[in-house]
C-alpha positions in Angstrom: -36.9 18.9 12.2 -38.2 21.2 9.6 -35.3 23.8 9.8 -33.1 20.9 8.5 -34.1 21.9 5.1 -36.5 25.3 4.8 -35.1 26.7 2.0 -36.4 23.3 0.5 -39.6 23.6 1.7 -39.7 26.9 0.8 -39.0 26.4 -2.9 -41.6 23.4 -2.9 -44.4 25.9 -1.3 -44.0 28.8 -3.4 -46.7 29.9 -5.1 -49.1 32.8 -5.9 -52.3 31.0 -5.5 -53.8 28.0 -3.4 -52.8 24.2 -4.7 -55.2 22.2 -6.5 -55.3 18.7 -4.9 -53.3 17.1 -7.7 -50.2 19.5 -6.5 -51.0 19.5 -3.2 -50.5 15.5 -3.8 -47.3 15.8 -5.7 -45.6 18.2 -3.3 -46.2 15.9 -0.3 -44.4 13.3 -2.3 -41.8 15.8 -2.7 -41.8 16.8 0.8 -41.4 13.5 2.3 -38.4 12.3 0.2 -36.6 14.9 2.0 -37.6 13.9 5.6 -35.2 11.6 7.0 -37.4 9.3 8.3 -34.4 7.4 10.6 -34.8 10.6 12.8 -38.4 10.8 13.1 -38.9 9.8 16.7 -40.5 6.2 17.1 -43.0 6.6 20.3 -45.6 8.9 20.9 -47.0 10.8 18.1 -45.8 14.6 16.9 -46.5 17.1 14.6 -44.4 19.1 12.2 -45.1 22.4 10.1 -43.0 21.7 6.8 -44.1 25.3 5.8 -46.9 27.6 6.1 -47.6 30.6 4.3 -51.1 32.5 3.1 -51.6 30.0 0.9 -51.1 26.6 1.7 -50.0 24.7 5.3 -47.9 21.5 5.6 -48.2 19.3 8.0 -46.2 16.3 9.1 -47.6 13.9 11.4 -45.6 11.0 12.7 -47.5 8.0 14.1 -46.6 5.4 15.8 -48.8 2.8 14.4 -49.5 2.9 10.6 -53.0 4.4 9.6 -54.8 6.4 6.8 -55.7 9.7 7.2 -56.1 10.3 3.3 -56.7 13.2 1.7 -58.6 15.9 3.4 -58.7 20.0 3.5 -59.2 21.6 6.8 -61.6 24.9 4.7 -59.1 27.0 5.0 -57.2 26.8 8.3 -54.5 28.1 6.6 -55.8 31.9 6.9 -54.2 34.1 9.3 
């Protein structure tokens, strides 16, 4: 799904040092206006990494039923 657009994604992720959450919030904006959401599968759920890099990971979960995860950090599951 994500190799649709990775130069996109790419572009939106670049950055020399880990987002603050007020850009981590304005890039998943970002991010999900270029999802096509008509082509997200409707049953089940799944997982999507938008990008990942040393940085910052991005995740796209699609659920079936509507819930909120909100905000949250995972302490830097993002390290290699």
């Amino acid at each position: 799904m994500a190799d649709e657009f990775p130069e996109a994604l790419a572009a939106l992720a670049a950055s020399s040092q880990p987002f603050q959450p007020d850009e981590c919030a304005a890039l998943a904006r970002r991010a999900g206006g270029l999802v096509d959401t008509a082509a997200l599968p409707r049953t089940g759920t799944s997982a999507f990494v938008l990008w990942q890099d040393e940085h910052s990971v991005a995740w796209l979960n699609v659920m079936p039923e509507r819930r909120d995860t909100g905000y949250h950090d995972h302490d830097g599951s993002g390290k290699r």
